[in-house]
FIZALUM-620663 format. One line per field, with one value per atom (N, C-alpha, C): residue in three letters; atom name; y, z, x. Coordinates in Angstrom, 1 decimal, decimal comma, always signed. Layout:
residues N
res: (ala ...)
atom: (CA ...)
north: (Y ...)
up: (Z ...)
east: (X ...)
This chain:
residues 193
res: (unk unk unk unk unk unk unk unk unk unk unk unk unk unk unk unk unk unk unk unk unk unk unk unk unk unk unk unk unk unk unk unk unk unk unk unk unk unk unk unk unk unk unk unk unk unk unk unk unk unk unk unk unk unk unk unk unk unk unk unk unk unk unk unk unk unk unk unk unk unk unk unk unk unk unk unk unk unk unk unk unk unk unk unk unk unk unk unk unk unk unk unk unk unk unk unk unk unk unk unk unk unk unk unk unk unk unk unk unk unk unk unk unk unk unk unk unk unk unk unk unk unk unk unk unk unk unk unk unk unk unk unk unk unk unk unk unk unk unk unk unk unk unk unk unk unk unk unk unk unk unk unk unk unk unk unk unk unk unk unk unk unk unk unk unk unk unk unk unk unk unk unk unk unk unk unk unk unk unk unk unk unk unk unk unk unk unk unk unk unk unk unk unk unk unk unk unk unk unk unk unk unk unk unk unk unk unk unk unk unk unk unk unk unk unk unk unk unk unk unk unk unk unk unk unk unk unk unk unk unk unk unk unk unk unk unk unk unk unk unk unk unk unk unk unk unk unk unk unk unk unk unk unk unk unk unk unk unk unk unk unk unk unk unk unk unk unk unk unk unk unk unk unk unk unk unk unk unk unk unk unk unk unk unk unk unk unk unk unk unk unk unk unk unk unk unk unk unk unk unk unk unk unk unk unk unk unk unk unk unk unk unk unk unk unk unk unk unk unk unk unk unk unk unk unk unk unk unk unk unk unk unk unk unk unk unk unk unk unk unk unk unk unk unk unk unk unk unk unk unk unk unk unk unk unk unk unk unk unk unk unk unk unk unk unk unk unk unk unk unk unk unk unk unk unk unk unk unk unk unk unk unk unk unk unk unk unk unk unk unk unk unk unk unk unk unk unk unk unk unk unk unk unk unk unk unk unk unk unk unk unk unk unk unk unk unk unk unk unk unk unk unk unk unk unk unk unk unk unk unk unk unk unk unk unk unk unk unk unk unk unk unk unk unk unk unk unk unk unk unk unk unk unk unk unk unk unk unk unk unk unk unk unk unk unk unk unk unk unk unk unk unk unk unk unk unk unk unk unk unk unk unk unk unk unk unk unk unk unk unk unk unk unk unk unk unk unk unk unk unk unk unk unk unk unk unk unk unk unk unk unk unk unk unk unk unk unk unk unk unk unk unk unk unk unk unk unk unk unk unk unk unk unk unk unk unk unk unk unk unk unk unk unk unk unk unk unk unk unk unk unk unk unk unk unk unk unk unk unk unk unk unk unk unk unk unk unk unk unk unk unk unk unk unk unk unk unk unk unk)
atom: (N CA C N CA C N CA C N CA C N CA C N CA C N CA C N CA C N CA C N CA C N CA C N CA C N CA C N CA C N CA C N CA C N CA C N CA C N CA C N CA C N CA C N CA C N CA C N CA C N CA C N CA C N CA C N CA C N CA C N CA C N CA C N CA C N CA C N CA C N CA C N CA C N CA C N CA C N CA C N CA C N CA C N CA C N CA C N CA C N CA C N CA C N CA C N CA C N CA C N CA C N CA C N CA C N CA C N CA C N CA C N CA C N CA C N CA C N CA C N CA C N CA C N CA C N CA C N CA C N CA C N CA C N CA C N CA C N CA C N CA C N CA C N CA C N CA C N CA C N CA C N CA C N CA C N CA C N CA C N CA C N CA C N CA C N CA C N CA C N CA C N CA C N CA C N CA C N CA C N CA C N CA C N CA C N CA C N CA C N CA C N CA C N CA C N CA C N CA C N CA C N CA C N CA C N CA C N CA C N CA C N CA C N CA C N CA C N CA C N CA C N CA C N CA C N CA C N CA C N CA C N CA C N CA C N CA C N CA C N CA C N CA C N CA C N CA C N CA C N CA C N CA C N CA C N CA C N CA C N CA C N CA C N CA C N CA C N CA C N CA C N CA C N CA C N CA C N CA C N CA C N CA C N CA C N CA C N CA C N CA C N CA C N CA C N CA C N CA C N CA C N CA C N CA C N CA C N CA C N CA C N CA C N CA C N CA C N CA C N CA C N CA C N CA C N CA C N CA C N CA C N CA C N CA C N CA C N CA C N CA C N CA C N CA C N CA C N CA C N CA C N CA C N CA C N CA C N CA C N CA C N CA C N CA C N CA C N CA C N CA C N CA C N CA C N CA C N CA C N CA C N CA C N CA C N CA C)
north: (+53,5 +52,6 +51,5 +51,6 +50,0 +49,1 +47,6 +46,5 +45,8 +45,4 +44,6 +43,2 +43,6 +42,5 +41,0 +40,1 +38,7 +38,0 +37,4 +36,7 +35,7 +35,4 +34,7 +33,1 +32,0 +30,8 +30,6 +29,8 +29,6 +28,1 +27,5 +25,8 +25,2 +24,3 +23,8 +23,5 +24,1 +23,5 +24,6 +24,5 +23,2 +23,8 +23,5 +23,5 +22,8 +21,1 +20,2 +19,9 +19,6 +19,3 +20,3 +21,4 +22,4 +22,3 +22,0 +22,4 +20,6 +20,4 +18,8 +17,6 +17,6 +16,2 +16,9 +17,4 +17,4 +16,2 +15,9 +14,4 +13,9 +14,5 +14,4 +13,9 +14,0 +14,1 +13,3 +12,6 +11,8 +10,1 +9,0 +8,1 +7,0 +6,2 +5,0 +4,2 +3,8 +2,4 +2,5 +1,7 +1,6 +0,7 -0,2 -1,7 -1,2 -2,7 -2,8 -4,6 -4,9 -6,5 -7,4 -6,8 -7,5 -7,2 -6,3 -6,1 -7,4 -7,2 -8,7 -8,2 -9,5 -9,5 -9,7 -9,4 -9,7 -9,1 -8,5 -7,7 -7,6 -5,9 -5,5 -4,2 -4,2 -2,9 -2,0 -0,8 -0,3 +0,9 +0,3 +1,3 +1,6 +3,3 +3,8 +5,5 +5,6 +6,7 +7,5 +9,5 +10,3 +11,0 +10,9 +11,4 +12,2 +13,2 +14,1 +13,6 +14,7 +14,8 +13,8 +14,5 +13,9 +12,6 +11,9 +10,7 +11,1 +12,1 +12,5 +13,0 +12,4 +11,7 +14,1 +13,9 +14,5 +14,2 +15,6 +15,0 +15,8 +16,8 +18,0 +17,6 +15,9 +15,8 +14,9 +15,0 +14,7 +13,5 +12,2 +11,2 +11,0 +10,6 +9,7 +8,9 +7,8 +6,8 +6,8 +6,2 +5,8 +4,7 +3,3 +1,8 +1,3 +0,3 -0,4 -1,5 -2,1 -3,0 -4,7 -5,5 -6,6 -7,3 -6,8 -6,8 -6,7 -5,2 -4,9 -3,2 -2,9 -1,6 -0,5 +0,6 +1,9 +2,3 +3,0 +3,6 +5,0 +5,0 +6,2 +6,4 +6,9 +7,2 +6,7 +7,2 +7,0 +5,5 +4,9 +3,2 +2,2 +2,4 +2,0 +0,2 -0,3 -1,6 -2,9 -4,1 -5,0 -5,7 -4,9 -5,9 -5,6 -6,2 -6,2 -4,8 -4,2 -2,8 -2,9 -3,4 -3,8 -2,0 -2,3 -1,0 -0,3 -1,9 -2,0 -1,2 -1,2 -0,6 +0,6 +1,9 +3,0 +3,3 +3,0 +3,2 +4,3 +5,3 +6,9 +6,1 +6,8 +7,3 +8,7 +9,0 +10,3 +9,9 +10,6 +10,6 +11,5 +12,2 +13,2 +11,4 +12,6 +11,7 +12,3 +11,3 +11,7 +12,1 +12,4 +13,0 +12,5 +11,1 +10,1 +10,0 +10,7 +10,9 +9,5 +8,8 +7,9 +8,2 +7,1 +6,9 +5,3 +5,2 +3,9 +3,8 +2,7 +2,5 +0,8 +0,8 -0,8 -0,7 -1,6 -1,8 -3,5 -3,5 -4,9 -4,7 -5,4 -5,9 -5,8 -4,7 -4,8 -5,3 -5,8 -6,5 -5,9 -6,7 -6,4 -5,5 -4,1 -3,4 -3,2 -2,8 -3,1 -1,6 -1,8 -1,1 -0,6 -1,6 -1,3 -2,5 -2,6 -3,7 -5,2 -5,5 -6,0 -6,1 -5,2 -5,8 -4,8 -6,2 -5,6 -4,8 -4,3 -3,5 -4,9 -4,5 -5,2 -4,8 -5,3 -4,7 -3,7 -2,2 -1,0 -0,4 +0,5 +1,5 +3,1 +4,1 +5,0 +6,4 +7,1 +7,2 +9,2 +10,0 +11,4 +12,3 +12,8 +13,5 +14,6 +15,9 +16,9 +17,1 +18,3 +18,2 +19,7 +20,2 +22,0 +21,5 +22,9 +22,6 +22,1 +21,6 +21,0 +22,3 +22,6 +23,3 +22,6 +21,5 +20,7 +19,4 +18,9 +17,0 +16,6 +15,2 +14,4 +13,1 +12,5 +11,0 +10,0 +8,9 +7,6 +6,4 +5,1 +3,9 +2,7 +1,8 +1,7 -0,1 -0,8 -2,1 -2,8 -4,6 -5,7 -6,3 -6,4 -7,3 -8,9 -9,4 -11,0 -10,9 -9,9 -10,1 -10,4 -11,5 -12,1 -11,3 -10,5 -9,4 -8,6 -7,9 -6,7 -6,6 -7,7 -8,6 -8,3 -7,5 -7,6 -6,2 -5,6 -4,2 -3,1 -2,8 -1,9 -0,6 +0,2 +1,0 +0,7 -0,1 -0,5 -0,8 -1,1 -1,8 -0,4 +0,6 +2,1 +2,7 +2,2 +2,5 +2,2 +3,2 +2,3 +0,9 +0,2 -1,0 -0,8 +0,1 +0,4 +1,1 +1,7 +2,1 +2,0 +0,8 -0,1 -0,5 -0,3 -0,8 +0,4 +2,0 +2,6 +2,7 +1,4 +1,6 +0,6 -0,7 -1,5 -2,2 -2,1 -2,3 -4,1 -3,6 -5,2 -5,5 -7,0 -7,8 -8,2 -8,2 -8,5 -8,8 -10,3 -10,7 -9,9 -9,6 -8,7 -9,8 -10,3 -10,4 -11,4 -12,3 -12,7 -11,6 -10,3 -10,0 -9,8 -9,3 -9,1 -7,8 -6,7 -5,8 -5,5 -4,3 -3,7 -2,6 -2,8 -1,3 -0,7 +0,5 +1,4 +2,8 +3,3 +4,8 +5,2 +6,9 +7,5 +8,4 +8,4 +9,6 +10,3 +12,1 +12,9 +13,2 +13,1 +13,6 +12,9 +13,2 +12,7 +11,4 +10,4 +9,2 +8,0 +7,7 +6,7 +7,2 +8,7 +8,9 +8,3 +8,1 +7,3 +7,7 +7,1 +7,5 +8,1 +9,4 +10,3 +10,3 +10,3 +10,2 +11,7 +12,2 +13,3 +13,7 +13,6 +13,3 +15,1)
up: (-25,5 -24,4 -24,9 -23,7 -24,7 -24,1 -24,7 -24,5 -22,9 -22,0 -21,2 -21,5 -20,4 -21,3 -20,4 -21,3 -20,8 -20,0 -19,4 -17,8 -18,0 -17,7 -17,6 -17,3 -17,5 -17,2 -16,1 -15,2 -13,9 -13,7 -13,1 -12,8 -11,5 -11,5 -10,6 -9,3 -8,8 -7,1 -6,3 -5,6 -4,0 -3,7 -3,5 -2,5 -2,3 -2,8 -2,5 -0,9 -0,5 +1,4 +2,1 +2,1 +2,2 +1,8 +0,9 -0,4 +0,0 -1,4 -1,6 -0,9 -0,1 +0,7 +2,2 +2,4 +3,7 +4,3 +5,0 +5,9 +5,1 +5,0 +4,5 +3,2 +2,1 +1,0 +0,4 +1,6 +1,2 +0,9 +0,0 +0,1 -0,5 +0,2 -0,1 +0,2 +0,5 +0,6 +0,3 -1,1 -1,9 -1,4 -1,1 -0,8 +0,9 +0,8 +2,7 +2,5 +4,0 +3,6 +2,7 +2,5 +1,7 +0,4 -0,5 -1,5 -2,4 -3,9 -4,5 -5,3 -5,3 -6,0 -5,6 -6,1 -5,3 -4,7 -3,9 -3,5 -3,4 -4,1 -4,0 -3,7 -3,6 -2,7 -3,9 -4,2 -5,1 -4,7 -4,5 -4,0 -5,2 -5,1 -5,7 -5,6 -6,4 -5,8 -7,4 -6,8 -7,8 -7,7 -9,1 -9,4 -10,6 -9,9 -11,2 -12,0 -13,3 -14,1 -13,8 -12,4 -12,2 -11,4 -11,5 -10,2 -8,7 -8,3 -7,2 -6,4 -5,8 -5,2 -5,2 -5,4 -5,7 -4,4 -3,8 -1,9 -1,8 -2,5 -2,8 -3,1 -4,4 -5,3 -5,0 -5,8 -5,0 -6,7 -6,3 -6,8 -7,1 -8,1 -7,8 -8,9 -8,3 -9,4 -9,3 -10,7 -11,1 -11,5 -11,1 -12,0 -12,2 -13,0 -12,6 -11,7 -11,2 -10,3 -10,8 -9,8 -10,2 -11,2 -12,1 -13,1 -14,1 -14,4 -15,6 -15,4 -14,6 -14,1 -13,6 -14,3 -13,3 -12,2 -11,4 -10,9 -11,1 -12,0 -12,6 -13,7 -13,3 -13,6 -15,8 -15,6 -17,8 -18,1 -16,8 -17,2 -16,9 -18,1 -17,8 -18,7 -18,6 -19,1 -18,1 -18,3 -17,4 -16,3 -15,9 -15,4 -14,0 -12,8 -11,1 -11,0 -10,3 -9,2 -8,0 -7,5 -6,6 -5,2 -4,8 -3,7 -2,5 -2,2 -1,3 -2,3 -3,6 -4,0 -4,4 -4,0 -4,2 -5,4 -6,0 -7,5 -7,8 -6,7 -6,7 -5,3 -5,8 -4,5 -5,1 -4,0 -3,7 -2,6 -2,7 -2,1 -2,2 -1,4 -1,7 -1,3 -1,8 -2,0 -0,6 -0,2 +1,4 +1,3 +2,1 +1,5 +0,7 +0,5 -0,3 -1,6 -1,6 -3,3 -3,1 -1,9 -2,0 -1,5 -2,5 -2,3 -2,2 -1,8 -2,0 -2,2 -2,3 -2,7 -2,3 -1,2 -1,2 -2,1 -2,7 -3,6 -4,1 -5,5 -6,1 -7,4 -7,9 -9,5 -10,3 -10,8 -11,9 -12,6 -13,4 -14,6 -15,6 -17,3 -18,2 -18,6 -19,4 -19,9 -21,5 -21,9 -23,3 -24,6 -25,1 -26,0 -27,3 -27,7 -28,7 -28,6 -30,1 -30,4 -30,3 -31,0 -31,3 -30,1 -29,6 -28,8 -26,7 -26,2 -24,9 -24,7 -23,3 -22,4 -21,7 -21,4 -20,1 -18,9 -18,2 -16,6 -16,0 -15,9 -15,5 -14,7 -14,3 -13,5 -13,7 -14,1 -14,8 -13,3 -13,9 -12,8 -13,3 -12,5 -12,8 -11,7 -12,3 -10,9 -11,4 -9,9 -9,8 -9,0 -9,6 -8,9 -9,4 -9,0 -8,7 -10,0 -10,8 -12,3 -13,5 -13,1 -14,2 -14,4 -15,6 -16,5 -16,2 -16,5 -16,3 -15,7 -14,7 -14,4 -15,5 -15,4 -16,6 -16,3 -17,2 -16,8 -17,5 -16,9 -16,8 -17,3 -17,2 -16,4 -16,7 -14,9 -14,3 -15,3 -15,6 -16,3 -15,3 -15,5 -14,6 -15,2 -14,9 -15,2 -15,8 -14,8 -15,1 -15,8 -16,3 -17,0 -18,1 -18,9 -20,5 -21,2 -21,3 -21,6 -22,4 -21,4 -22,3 -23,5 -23,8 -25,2 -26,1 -26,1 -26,9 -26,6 -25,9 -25,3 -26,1 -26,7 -28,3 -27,7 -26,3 -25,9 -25,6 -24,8 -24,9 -26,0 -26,8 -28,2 -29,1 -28,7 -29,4 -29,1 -27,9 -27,4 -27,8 -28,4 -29,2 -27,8 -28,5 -27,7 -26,3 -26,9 -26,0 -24,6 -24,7 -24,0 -22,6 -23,1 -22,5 -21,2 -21,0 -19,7 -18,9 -18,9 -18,0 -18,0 -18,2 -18,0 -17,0 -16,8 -16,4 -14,9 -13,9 -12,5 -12,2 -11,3 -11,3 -10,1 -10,1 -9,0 -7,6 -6,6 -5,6 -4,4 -3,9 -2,5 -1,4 -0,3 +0,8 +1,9 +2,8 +4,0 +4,0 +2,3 +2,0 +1,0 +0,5 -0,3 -1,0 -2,5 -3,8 -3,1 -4,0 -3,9 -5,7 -6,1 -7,5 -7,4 -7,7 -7,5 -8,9 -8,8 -10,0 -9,4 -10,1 -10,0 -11,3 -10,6 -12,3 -12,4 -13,4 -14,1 -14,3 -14,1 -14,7 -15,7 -16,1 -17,0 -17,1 -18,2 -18,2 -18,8 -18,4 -18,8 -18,0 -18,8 -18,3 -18,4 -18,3 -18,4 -18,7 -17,9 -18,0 -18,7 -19,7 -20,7 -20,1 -20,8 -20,4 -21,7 -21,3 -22,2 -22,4 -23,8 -24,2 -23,9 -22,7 -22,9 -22,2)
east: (-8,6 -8,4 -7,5 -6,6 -5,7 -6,2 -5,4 -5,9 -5,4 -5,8 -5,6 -4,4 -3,5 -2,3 -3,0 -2,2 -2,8 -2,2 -3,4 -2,9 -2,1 -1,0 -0,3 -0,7 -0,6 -1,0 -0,8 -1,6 -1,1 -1,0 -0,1 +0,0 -1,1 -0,9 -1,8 -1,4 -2,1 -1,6 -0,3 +0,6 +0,0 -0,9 -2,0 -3,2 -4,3 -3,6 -4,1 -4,7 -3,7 -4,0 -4,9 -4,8 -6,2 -7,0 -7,1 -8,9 -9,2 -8,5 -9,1 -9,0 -7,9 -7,2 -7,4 -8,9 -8,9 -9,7 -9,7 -9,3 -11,0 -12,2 -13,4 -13,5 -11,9 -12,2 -11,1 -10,5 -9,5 -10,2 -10,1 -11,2 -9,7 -9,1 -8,1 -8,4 -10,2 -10,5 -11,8 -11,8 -12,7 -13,7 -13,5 -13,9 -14,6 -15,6 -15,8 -15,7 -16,2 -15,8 -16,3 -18,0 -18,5 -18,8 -17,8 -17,1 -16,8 -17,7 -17,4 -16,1 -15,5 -14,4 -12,4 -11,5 -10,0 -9,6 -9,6 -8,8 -7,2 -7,2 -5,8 -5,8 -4,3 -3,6 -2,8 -2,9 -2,1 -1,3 +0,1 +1,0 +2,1 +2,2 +3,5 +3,9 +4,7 +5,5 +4,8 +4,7 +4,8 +6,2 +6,9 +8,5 +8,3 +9,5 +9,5 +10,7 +11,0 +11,8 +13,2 +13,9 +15,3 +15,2 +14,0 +13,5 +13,3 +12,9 +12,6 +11,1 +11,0 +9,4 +8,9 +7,8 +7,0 +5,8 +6,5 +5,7 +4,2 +3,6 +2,5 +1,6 +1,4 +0,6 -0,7 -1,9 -2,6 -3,1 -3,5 -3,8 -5,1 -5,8 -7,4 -7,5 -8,5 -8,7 -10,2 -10,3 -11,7 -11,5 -12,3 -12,6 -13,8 -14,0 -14,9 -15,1 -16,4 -16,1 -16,1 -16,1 -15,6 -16,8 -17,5 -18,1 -18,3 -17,2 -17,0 -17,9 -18,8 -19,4 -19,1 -19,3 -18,8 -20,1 -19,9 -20,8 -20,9 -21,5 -22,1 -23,2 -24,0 -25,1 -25,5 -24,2 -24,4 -23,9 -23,4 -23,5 -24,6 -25,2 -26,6 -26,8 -25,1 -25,3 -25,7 -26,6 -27,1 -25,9 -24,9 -24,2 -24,7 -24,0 -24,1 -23,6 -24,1 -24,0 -23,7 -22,5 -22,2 -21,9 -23,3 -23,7 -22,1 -21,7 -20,2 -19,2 -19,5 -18,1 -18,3 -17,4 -17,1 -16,9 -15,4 -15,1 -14,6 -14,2 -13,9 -12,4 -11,6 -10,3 -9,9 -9,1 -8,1 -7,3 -6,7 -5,1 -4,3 -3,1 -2,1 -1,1 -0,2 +1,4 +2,2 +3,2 +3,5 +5,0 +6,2 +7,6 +8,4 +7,8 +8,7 +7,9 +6,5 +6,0 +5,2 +5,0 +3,3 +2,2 +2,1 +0,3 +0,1 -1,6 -2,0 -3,3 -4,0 -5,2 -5,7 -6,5 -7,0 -8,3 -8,5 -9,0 -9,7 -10,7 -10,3 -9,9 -9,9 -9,0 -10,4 -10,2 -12,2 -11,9 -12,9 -13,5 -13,1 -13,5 -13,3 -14,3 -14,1 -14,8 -14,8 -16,4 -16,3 -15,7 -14,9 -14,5 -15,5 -16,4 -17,2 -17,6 -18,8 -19,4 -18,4 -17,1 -16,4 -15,1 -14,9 -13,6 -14,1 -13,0 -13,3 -12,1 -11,5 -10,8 -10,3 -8,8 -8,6 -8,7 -9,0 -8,8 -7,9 -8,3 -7,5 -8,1 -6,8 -7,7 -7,3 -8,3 -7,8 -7,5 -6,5 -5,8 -5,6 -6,1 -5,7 -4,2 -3,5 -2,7 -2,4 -2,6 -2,0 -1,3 -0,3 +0,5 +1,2 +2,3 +2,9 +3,5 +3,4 +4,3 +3,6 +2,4 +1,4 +0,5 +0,5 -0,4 -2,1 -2,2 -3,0 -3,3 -4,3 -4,0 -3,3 -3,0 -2,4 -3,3 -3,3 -4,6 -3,9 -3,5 -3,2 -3,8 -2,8 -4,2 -3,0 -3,9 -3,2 -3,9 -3,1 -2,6 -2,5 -2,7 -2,2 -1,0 +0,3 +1,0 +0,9 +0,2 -0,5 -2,1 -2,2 -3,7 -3,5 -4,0 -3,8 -4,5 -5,1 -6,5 -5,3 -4,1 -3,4 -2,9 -2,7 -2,5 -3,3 -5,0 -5,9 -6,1 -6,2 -6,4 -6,4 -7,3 -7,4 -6,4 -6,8 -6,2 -4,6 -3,9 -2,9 -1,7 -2,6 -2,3 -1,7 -2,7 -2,1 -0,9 -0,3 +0,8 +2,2 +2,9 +4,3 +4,7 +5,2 +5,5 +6,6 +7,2 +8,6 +8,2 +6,9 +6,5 +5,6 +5,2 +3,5 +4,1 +5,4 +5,4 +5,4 +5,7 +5,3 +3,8 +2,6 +1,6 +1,2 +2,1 +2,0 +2,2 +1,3 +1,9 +2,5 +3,2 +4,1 +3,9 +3,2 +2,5 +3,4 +3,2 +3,9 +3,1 +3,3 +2,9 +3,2 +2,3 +3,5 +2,0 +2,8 +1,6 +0,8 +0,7 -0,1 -1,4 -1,4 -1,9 -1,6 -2,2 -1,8 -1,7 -0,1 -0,1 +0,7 -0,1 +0,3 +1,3 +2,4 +3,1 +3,0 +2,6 +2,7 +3,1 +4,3 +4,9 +4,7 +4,6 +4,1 +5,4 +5,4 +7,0 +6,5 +6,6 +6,5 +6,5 +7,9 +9,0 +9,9 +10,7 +11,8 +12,1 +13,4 +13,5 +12,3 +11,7 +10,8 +9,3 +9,3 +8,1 +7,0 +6,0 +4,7 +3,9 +3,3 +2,3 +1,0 +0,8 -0,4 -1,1 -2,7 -3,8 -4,6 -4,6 -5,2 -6,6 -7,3 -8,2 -9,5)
């Protein structure tokens, strides 16, 4: 009997907007009003290789809340559990390759005994052509924290700014723009994880 030849690798997706990003499973507002903490808005574009918006892909974030807390079950450290806050989004990306996310600005998280985290927000995307998600995280521009940021810190220097979203007033609210690079020049740093 011969051997069965091997399956070929298969990429991920499109089949976001059917399966996952049906209207039940889409979540871009983390927050309700009485949500502690700043609120912000995080908008940006998914691009591929040659800079061109990536319209298929589907976005999520995980943070903590304005505490320093995840909501989930294995963070079992004394801080506030703030019930109002979700701490889970999704999103697909629209013809121009956006997304957004209302949100707040979490807290510091602890690294180890000795050092903290600065305030991020960690960030997964799929998308057609990817072998596998790729996983992020989304940085404050104005946070003095990234300076110390044991994770950040591992990052060649030249680099740290495709991790970094850049602050902007619109309306009177804080809004974070962060785009993610595929590929290519600029590419945004992805985490092995």
């Amino acid at each position: 009997m011969g051997k069965a030849p091997v399956t070929p690798t298969q990429t991920v997706g499109p089949f976001f907007h059917p399966c996952l990003l049906r209207p039940d499973a889409v979540i871009t507002t983390l927050i309700k009003p009485e949500t502690e903490g700043t609120r912000i808005r995080i908008e940006g574009r998914v691009l591929d290789g040659d800079g061109l918006p990536v319209d298929d892909a589907m976005v999520e974030i995980w943070q903590a809340n304005h505490y320093g807390r995840y909501r989930h079950p294995l963070d079992q450290r004394p801080l506030p559990l703030d019930p109002t806050f979700i701490g889970f989004g999704r999103t697909g990306t629209d013809e121009e390759g956006r997304y957004w996310f209302e949100t707040i600005k979490p807290g510091v998280v602890p690294f180890d005994d000795q050092q903290d985290q600065a305030p991020h927000i960690l960030v997964m995307v799929f998308a057609r052509g990817l072998l596998n998600h790729v996983v992020t995280r989304i940085y404050f521009e104005d946070e003095p924290a990234n300076a110390s940021d044991p994770i950040l810190q591992r990052v060649p220097e030249e680099r740290r700014g495709t991790l970094i979203a850049r602050r902007e007033e619109v309306d009177g609210s804080v809004v974070y723009r962060f785009d993610i690079r595929l590929q290519g020049e600029g590419e945004t740093v992805f985490f092995d994880v």
